[in-house]
Structures are given as C-alpha cells and as structure tokens.
N, C-alpha and C positions, 0 to 999 in steps of 0.2 A: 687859614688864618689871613689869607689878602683880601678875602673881603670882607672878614670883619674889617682890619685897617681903614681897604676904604670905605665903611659906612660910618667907620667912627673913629677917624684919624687923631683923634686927642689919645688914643693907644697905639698911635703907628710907634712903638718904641721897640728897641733895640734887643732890648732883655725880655720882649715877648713873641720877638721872631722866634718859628718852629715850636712855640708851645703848643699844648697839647688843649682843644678848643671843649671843654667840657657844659653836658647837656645839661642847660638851665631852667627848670620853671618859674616864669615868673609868676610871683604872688602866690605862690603853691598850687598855681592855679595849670587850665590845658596849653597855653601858649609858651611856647619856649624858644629859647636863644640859644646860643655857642656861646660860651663867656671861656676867657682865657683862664686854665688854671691858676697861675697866679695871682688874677683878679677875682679867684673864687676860693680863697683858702679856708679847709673843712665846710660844713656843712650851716654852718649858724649864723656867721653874720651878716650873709647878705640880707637872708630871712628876717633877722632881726631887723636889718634897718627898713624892712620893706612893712614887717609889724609896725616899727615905730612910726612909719608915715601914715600908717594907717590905709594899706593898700592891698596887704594881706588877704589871700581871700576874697578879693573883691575884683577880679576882674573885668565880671560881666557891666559895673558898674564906671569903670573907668575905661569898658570902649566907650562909652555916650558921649568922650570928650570931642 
C-alpha cells in the first residue's frame, strides 16, 4: 500500500492504511493496477464509469496518448 500512496498521494489517507490492494483491470482490458479495496467497492462501478467515459475496452487506443 506505500506505494500506491506514494504514486498517488490524493489517497495517502488514514482509513486506507493496511487495506487490502485489489487486482484491477483497466478498461477490462490486459493492463492492471492495485486499487485499494475501498476504492473498488463490488465489481460495477468502476467499470461503469470507465464505460461511460467511453474507454472501455479500448485500451490499445488510449496508449497512442
């Protein structure tokens, strides 16, 4: 968890010290994170908002950035 923190210090918080860092696909795609449990609660909404950005599945097209 300390280096999620330090890559992404806007979650260096208190009530996510010692959570439990679960394995995230982004965009349902091959690339994956650690996301902190509580920042990943069930299975749908992250998905969802990465649907509604419209990034879903689209990986290969949002390395070109």
């Amino acid at each position: 968890m300390f280096r999620f923190r330090k890559h992404f210090p806007q979650y260096d918080l208190k009530e996510l010290y010692n959570d439990t860092l679960l394995h995230h696909h982004i965009v349902g795609e091959g690339q994956a994170v650690g996301v902190p449990s509580k920042l990943h609660p069930g299975l749908g909404w992250i998905h969802n908002a990465e649907k509604s950005a419209g990034i879903w599945e689209n990986d290969q097209n949002m390395l070109n950035y």
